[in-house]
C-alpha positions as CSV (number, residue, x, y, z in Angstrom):
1,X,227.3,-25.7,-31.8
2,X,227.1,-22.4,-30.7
3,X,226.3,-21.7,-27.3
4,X,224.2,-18.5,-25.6
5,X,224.5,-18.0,-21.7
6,X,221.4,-17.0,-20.1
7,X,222.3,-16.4,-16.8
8,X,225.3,-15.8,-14.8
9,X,225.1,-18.2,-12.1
10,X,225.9,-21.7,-13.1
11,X,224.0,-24.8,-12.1
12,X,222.0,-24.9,-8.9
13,X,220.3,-27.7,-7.3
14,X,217.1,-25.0,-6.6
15,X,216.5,-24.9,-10.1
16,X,214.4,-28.4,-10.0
17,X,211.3,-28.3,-8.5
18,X,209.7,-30.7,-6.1
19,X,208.8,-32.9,-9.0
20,X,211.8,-33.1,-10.5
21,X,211.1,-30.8,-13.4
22,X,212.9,-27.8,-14.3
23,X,211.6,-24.7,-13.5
24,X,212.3,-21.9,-15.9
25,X,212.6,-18.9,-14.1
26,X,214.8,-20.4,-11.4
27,X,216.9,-21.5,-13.5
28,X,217.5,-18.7,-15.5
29,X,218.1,-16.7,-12.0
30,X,220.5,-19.5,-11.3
31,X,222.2,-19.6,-14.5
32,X,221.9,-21.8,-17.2
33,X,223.5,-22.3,-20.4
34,X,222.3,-23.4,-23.8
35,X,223.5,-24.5,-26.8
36,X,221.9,-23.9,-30.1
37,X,222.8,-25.5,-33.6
38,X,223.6,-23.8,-36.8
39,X,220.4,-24.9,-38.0
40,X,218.4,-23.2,-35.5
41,X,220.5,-20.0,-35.4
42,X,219.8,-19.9,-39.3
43,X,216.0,-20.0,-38.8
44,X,216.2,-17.8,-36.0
45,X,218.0,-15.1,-38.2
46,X,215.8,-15.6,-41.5
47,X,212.5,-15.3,-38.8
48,X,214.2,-11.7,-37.7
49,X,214.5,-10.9,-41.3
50,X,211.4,-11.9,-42.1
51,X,210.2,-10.1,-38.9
52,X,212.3,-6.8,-40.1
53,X,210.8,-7.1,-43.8
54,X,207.3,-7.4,-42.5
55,X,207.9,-4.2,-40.1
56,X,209.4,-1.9,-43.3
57,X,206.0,-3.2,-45.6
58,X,203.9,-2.2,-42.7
59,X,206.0,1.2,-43.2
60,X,206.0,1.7,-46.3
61,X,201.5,1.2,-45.9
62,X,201.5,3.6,-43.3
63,X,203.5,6.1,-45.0
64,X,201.2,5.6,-48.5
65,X,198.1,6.1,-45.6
66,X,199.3,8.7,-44.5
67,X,199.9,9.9,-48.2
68,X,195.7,9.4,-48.4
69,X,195.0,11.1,-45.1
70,X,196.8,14.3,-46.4
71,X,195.2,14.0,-50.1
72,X,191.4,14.0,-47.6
73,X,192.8,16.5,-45.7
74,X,193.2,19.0,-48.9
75,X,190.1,17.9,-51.0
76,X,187.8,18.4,-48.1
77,X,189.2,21.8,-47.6
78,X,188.5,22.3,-51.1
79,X,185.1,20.9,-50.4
80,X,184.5,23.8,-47.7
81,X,186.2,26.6,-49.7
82,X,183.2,25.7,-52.2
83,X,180.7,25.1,-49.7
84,X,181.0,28.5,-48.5
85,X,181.5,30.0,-51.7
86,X,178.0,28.5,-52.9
87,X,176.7,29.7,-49.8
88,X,177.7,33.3,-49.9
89,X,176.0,32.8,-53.9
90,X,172.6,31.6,-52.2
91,X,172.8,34.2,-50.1
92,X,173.4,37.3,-52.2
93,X,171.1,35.3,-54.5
94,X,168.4,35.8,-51.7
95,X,169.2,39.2,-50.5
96,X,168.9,40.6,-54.4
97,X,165.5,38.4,-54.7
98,X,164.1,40.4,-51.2
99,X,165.2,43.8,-52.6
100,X,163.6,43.1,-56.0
101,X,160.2,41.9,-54.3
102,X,160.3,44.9,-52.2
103,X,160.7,47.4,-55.2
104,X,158.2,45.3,-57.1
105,X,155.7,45.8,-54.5
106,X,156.5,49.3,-54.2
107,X,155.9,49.5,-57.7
108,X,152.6,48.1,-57.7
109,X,151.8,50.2,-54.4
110,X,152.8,53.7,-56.1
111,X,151.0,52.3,-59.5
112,X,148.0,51.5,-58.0
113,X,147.6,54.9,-56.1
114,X,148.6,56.6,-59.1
115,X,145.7,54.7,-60.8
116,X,143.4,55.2,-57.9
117,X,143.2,58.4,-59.0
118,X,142.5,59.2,-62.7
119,X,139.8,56.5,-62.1
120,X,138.2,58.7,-59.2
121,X,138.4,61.3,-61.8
122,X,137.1,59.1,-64.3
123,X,134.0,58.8,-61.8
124,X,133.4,62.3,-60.8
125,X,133.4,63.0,-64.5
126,X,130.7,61.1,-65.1
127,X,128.8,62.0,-62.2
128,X,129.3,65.3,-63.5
129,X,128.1,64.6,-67.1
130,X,124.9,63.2,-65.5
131,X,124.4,59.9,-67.2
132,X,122.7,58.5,-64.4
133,X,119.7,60.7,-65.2
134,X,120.1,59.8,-68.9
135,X,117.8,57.3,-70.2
136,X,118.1,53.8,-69.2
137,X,118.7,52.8,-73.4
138,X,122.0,54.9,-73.4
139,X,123.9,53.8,-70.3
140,X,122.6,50.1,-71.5
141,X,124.8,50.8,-75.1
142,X,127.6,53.1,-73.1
143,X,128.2,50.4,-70.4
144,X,129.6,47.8,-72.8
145,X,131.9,49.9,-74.4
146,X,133.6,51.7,-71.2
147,X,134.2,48.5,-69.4
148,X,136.7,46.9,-72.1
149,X,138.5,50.2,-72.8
150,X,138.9,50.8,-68.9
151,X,139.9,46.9,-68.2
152,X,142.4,47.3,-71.7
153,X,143.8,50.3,-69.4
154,X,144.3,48.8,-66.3
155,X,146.4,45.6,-68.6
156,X,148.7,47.7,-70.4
157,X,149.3,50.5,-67.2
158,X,150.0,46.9,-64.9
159,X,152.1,45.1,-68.0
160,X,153.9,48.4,-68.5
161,X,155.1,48.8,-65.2
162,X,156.7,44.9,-64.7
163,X,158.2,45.2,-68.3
164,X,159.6,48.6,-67.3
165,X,160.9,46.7,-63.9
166,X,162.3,44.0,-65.8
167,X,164.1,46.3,-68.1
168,X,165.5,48.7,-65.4
């Protein structure tokens, strides 16, 4: 038997209450003593141990947790480091798409004015050649040919000048 004192103070008659059982906490105030045998003592220690391994598995989790939470911690900073790298790509992506549009539409600004032009010519000339005063037979057989070769103009000035764009 081995025995374990609780309490200093030994034996007291307040330890028993009015009904004649024993009430805990005064008797541990008073003092009591108790024995325990090897038996129990055994279990006792092999529920601590048990207890203690528990405690280290529950360690050795949190640490491998902990291990995770660090592994997160990197790959979403990763994550953002690309984020913002794909961003900044959008962006220049969309900055060199507005400067293009803007010289494309420059382009077809200065092209058309430049066209504006020869084709004002184009009409003085004939104004100045007289053809509305020429019979009504000839501007019927001119008509049909002038319209294709200025229309074929106008293509090849407009698909000259995005080719020339794309190229440049």
């Amino acid at each position: 038997w081995v025995q374990a004192v609780l309490c200093d103070v030994i034996g007291s008659p307040l330890s028993r209450s009015a009904f004649g059982r024993e009430n805990p906490l005064i008797a541990c105030a008073m003092g009591i003593s108790h024995s325990m045998n090897q038996a129990q003592v055994d279990q006792v220690l092999t529920q601590f141990e048990a207890t203690t391994a528990a405690i280290q598995g529950i360690e050795t989790k949190v640490d491998r947790v902990n291990g995770y939470i660090r592994h997160m911690r990197a790959q979403r900073e990763r994550l953002t480091d690309q984020a913002d790298i794909a961003t900044e790509l959008i962006d220049n992506i969309s900055d060199s798409l507005n400067d293009r549009s803007d010289d494309v539409l420059d382009l077809f600004h200065r092209t058309l004015d430049s066209f504006a032009g020869p084709v004002e010519q184009l009409e003085v000339t004939f104004m100045n050649l007289g053809l509305q005063n020429a019979p009504r037979q000839m501007r019927r057989e001119f008509g049909p040919l002038l319209m294709p070769a200025v229309v074929l103009v106008m293509i090849i000035t407009i698909s000259n000048s995005i080719f020339g764009f794309m190229l440049a």
